[in-house]
C-alpha positions as CSV (number, residue, x, y, z in Angstrom):
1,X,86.0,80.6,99.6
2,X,87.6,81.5,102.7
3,X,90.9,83.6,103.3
4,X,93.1,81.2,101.6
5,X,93.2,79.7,97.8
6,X,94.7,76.3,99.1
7,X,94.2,76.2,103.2
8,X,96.5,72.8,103.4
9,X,99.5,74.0,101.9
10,X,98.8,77.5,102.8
11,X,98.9,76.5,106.8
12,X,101.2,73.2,106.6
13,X,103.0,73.2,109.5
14,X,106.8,73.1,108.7
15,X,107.9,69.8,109.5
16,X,105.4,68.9,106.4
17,X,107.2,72.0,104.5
18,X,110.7,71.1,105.2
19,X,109.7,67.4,104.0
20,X,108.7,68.6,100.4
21,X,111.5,70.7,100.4
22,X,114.1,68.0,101.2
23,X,112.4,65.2,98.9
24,X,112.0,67.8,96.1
25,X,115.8,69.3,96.1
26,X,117.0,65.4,96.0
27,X,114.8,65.1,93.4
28,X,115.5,67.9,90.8
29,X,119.2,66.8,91.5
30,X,118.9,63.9,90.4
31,X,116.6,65.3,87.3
32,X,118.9,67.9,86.1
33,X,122.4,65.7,86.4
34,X,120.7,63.3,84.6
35,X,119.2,65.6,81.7
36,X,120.7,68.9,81.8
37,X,124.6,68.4,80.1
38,X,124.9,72.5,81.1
39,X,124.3,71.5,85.0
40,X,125.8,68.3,85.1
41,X,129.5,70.1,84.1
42,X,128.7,72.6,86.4
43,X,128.2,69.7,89.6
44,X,131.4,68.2,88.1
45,X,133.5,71.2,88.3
46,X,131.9,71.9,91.7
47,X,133.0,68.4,92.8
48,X,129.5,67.2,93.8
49,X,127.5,64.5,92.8
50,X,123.3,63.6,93.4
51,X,124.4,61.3,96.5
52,X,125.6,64.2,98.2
53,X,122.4,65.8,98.2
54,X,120.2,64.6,101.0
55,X,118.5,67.7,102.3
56,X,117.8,71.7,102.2
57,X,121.3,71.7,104.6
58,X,123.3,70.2,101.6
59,X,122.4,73.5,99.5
60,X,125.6,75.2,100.1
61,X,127.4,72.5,98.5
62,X,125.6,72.8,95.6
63,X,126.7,75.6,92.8
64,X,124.8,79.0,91.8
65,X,123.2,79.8,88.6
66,X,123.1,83.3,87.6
67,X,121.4,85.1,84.6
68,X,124.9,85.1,82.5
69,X,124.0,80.6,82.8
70,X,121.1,81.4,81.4
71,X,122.1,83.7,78.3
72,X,124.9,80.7,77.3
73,X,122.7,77.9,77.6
74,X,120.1,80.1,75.4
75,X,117.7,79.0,74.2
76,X,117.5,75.1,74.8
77,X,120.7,74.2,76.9
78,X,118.6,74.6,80.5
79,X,115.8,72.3,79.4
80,X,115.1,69.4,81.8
81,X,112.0,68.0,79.6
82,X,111.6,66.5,76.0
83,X,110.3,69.1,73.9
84,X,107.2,67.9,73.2
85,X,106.4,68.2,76.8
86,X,106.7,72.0,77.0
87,X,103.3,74.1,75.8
88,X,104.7,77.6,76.6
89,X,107.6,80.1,76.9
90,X,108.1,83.5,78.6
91,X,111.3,85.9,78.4
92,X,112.4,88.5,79.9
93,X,112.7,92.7,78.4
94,X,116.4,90.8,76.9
95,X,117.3,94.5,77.8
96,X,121.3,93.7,78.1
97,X,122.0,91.1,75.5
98,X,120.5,87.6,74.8
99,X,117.1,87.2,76.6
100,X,116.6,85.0,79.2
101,X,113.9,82.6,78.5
102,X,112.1,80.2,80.9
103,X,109.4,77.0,79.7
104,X,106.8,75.3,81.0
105,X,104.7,72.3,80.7
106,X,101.4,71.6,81.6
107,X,101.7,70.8,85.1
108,X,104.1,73.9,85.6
109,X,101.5,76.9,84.2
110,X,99.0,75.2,86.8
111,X,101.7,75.4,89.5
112,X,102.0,79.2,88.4
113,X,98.7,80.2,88.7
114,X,97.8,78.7,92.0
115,X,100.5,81.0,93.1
116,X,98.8,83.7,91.8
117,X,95.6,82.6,92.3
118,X,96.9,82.5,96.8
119,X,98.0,86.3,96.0
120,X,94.6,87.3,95.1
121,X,92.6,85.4,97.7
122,X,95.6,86.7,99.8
123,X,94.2,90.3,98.7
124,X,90.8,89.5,99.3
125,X,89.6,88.3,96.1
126,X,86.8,86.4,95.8
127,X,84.5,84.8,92.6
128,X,82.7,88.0,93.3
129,X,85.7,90.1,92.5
130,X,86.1,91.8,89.1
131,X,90.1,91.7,88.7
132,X,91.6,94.5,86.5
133,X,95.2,93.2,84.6
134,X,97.2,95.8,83.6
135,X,100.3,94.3,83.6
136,X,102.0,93.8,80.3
137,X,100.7,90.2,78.2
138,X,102.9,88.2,75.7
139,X,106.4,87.1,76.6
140,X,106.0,89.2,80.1
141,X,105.0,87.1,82.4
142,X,102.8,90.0,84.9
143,X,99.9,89.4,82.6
144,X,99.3,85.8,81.9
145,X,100.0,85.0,85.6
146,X,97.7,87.2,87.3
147,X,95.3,85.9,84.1
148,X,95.5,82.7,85.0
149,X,95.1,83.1,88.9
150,X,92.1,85.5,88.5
151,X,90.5,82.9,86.6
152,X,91.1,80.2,89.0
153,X,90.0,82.3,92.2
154,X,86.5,82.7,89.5
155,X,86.8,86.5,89.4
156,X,85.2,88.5,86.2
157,X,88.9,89.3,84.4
158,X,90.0,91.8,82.7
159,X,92.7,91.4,80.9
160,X,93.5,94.8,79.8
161,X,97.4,94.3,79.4
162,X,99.5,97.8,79.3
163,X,98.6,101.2,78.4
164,X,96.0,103.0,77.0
165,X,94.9,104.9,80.1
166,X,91.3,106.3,78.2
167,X,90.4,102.5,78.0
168,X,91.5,101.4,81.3
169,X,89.5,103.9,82.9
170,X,86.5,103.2,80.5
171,X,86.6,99.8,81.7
172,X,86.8,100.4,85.5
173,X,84.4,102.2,85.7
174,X,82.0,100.7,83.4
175,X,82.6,97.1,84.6
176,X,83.0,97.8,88.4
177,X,86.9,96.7,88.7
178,X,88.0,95.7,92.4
179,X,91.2,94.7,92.1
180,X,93.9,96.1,89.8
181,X,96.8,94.1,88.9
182,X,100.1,96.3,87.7
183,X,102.9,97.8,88.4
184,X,103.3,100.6,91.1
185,X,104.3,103.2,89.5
186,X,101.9,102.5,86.7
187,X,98.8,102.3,89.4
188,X,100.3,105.9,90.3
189,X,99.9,106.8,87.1
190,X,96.1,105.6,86.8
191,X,95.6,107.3,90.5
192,X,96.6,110.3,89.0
193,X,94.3,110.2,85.7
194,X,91.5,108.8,87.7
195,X,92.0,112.4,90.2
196,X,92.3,114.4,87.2
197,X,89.2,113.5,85.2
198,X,87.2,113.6,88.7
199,X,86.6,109.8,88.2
200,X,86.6,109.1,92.0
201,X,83.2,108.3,92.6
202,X,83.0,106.1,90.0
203,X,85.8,104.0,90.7
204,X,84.7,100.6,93.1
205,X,88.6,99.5,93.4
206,X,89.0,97.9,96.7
207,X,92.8,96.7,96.7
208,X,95.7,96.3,94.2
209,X,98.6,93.7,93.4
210,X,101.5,95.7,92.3
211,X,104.9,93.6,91.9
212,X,107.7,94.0,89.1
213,X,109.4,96.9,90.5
214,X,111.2,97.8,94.0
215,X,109.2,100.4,95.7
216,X,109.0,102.0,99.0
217,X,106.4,101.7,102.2
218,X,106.0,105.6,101.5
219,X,104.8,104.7,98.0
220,X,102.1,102.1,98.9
221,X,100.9,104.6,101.5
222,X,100.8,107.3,98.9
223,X,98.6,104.6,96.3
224,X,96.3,103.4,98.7
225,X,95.6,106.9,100.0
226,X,95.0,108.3,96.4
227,X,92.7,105.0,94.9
228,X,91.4,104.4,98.7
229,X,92.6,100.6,98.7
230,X,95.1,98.2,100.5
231,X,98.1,97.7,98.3
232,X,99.8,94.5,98.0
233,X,103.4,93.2,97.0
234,X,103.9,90.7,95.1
235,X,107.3,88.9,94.2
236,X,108.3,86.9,90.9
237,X,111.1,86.3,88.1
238,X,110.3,85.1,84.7
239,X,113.3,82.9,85.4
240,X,111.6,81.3,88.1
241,X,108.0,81.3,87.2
242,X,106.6,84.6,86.9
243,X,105.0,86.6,89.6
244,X,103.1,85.2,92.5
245,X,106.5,83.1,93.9
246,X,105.8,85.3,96.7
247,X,102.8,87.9,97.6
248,X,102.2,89.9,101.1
249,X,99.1,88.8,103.0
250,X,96.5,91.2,104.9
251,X,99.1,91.5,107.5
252,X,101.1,93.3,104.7
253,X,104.3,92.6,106.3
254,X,106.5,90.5,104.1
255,X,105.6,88.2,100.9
256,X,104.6,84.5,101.6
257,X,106.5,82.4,99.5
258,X,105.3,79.4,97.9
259,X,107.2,77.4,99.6
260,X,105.7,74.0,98.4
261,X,107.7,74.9,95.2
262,X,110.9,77.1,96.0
263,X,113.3,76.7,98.8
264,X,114.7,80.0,99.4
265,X,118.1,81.5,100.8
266,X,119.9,84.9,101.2
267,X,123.5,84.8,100.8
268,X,125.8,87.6,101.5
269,X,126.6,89.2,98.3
270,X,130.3,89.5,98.2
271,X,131.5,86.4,100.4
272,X,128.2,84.0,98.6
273,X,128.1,82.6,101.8
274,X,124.3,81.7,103.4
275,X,122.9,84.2,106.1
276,X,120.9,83.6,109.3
277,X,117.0,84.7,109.0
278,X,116.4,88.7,109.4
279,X,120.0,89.4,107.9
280,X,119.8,91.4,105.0
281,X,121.8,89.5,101.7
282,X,121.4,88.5,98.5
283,X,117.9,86.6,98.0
284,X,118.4,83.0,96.1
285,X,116.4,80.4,94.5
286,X,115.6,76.9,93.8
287,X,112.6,76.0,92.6
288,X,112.6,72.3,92.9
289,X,108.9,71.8,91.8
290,X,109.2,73.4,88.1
291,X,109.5,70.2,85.6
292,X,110.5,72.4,82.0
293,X,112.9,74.5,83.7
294,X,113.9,74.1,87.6
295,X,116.8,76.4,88.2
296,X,119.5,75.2,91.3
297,X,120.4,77.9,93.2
298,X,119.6,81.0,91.0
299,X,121.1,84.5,92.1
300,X,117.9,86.9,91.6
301,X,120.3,90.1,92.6
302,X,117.5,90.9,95.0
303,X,118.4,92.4,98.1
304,X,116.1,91.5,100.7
305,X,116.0,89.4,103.9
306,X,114.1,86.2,105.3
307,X,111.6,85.7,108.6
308,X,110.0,82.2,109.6
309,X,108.0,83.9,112.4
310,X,104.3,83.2,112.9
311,X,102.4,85.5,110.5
312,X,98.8,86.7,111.8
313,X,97.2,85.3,108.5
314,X,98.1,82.0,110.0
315,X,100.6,81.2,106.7
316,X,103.1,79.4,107.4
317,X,105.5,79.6,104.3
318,X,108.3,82.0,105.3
319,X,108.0,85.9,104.3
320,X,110.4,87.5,102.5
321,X,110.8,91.7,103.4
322,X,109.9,93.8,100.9
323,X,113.0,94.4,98.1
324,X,115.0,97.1,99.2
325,X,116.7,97.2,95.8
326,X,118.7,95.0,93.4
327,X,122.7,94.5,93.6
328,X,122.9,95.5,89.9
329,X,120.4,98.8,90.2
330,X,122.6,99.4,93.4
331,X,124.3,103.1,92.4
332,X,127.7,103.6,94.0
333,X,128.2,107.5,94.4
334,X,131.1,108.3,95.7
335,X,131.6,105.2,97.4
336,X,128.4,105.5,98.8
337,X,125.9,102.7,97.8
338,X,122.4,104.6,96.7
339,X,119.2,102.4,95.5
340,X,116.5,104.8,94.2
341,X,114.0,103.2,96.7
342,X,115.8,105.1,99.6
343,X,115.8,108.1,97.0
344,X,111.9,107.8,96.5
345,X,111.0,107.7,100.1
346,X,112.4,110.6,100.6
347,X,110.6,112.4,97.8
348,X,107.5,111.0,99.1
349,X,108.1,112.2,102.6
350,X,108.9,115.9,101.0
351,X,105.0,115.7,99.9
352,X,106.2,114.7,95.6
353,X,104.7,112.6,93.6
354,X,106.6,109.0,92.6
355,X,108.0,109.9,89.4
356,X,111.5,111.0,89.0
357,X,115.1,110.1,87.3
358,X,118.2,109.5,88.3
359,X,121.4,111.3,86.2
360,X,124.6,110.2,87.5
361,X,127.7,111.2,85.5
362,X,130.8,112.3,86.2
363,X,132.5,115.3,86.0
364,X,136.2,116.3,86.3
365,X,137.2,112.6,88.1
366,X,134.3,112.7,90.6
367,X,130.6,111.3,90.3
368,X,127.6,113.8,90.7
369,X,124.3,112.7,90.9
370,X,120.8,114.5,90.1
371,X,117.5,114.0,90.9
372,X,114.9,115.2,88.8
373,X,111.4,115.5,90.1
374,X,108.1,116.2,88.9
375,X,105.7,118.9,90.6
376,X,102.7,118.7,91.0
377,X,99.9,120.5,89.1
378,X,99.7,123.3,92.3
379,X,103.7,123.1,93.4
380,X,103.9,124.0,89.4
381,X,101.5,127.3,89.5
382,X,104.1,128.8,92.9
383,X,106.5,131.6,92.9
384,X,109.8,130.7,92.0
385,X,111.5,131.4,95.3
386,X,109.0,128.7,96.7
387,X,110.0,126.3,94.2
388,X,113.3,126.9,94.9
389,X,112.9,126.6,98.8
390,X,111.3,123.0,98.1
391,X,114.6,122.0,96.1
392,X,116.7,123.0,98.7
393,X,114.6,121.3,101.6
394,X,115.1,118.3,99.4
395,X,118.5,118.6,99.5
396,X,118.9,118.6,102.7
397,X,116.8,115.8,103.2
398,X,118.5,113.4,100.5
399,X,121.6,114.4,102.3
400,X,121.0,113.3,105.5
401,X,119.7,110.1,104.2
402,X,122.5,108.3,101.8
403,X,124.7,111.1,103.4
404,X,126.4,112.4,100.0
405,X,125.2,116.1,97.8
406,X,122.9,115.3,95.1
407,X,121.2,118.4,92.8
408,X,117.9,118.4,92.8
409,X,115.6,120.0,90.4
410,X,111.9,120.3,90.3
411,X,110.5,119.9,86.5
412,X,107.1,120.5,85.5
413,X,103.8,118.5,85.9
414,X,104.3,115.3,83.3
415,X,107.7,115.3,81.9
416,X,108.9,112.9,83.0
417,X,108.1,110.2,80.4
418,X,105.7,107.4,82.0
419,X,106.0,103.8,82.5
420,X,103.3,101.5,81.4
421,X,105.9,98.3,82.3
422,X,108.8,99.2,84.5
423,X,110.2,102.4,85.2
424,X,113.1,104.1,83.9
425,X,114.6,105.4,87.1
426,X,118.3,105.2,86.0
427,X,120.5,107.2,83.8
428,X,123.6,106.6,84.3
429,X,125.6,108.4,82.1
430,X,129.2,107.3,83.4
431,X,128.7,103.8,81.7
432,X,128.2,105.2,78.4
């Protein structure tokens, strides 16, 4: 097997791209007005019809589906197939309300896992990898993705799911695991246990696919230094598919996205109007291929932008830049706007580890907003005044870079309750 999982589709040249692209969006347009009652009313109130869909330029004509679409139409209102067709669901955490569920037929969990099966040949997976799943299995899709990719690249998987750190480290070192699947700050997590128990040597990891959470460039550098590996995005909804939509090559400069089954766009947020390549929007979705559950134009609240230039891999599916944050996990301070990402690469730069919270309230009329970071084992055993000194430095730092006063104080080693799935980075007490 050479560099890529599908060579043909992975290097089409984009004429051939933009031709599955335009015959696929005419296509599900057609499917869904015919099938889909919920998407045919929205078309009608939007004024369009299938014939006014020729092409990828039609798109803005074309109305946006958000997740609040897909909580009303819950749980069959969105389905495009018979029944009987569909062999599978996923959902989503449901963490604010109904849960979002997506389907899939045959022909769509073989779609999925040749995404994920690119990503880890992307990574440098082989058959003669042994490909460590930590990600979370049932209804989350990071599991049974990276699963079913692993299996179809012909690595040895593991599929450990979440948690239970004593048994993910038995098994990496006992079976010789080279590429671990999770999510970053749960790979920081396992760098950290690995360092403690003096597992090092024993460890034969030789790069990781870490997706479901924003996180920073400082971050990956901070991962890869402390497992010795190359550290890899990868992008994906559950509403779209699951993960491996998109996934960074060795370049490690942006996520390739499947292309052959999504057309993507950024959109500025507030205006919902479509933005030239490298401006930084809104990213959207249609993923045209999906036969269960194709979504038109779905608003993932991912803030990120787009680039079409030549990758060294020699992909040619556009990248999309690594997330800089979410619209909804977007903090406004003051009437600043504050993502923890730019939070955590300051931390990072101070020399702390990844794991710290959030607490915004607000006090007599006006927001205040404190960060709470971990020390490590040796920042916890210094003199006070030292500690003290490091809070202040961060301070300063954290000023300087989202430009308002946030408190800062250093906790000890651990306390900060740890993520097996996502991270809790959040607590935003002025909602309550």
């Amino acid at each position: 097997m050479g560099k890529y999982f599908q060579e043909d589709i992975e290097t089409a040249s984009r004429e051939e791209i933009e031709q599955w692209q335009n015959e696929g969006l005419v296509s599900v347009v057609k499917r869904v007005y015919e099938n889909v009652p919920y998407y045919r009313d929205l078309m009608d109130k939007a004024g369009v019809t299938p014939d006014d869909i020729k092409s990828t330029a039609d798109l803005p004509k074309l109305p946006f589906i958000t997740k609040d679409d897909l909580r009303d139409a819950y749980p069959y209102g969105l389905l495009a197939v018979p029944l009987k067709d569909c062999i599978r669901i996923h959902s989503t955490s449901g963490t604010t309300g109904r849960r979002v569920v997506d389907f899939y037929t045959k022909k769509d969990i073989d779609m999925w896992y040749d995404g994920c099966a690119r990503a880890i040949v992307a990574a440098g997976g082989t058959d003669e990898d042994v490909c460590h799943i930590a990600y979370g299995y049932g209804l989350f899709t990071g599991g049974f993705g990276l699963n079913g990719g692993s299996q179809k690249v012909g690595c040895l998987t593991l599929p450990m799911s979440s948690g239970n750190t004593d048994r993910q480290l038995q098994f990496m070192t006992d079976f010789g695991s080279t590429i671990l699947c999770c999510t970053p700050s749960y790979a920081s997590y396992l760098a950290e246990s690995i360092e403690e128990r003096g597992l090092k040597d024993q460890v034969k990891l030789k790069a990781g696919i870490f997706g479901a959470e924003a996180w920073s460039e400082e971050m990956r550098h901070d991962i890869e230094s402390k497992l010795g590996i190359k550290a890899y995005d990868i992008y994906g909804l559950t509403e779209i598919e699951g993960p491996g939509v998109a996934f960074e090559c060795e370049a490690q400069n942006g996520m390739h996205i499947c292309e052959d089954y999504f057309i993507p766009e950024i959109v500025d947020p507030e205006t919902l109007e479509p933005v030239p390549d490298g401006q930084i929007g809104e990213l959207v979705f249609t993923s045209f291929a999906k036969e269960a559950f194709p979504l038109i134009r779905y608003r993932t609240k991912d803030i990120t932008y787009i680039t079409r230039e030549k990758c060294s891999c020699g992909r040619t599916h556009a990248r999309v830049h690594r997330l800089m944050g979410r619209t909804d996990d977007m903090l406004i301070i003051k009437g600043v706007n504050v993502y923890p990402s730019q939070v955590e690469e300051v931390l990072i730069k101070q020399g702390m580890p990844a794991n710290y919270q959030l607490i915004v309230d607000r006090v007599n009329n006006s927001d205040t907003m404190e960060v709470r970071v971990e020390m490590t084992p040796e920042m916890f055993s210094d003199t006070v005044s030292s500690i003290e000194k490091k809070e202040k430095d961060i301070v300063s730092a954290l000023k300087s870079m989202l430009g308002i006063y946030a408190k800062v104080k250093l906790v000890e080693p651990k306390s900060i309750t740890r993520s097996e799935g996502k991270a809790v980075r959040i607590i935003d007490k002025r909602k309550i």
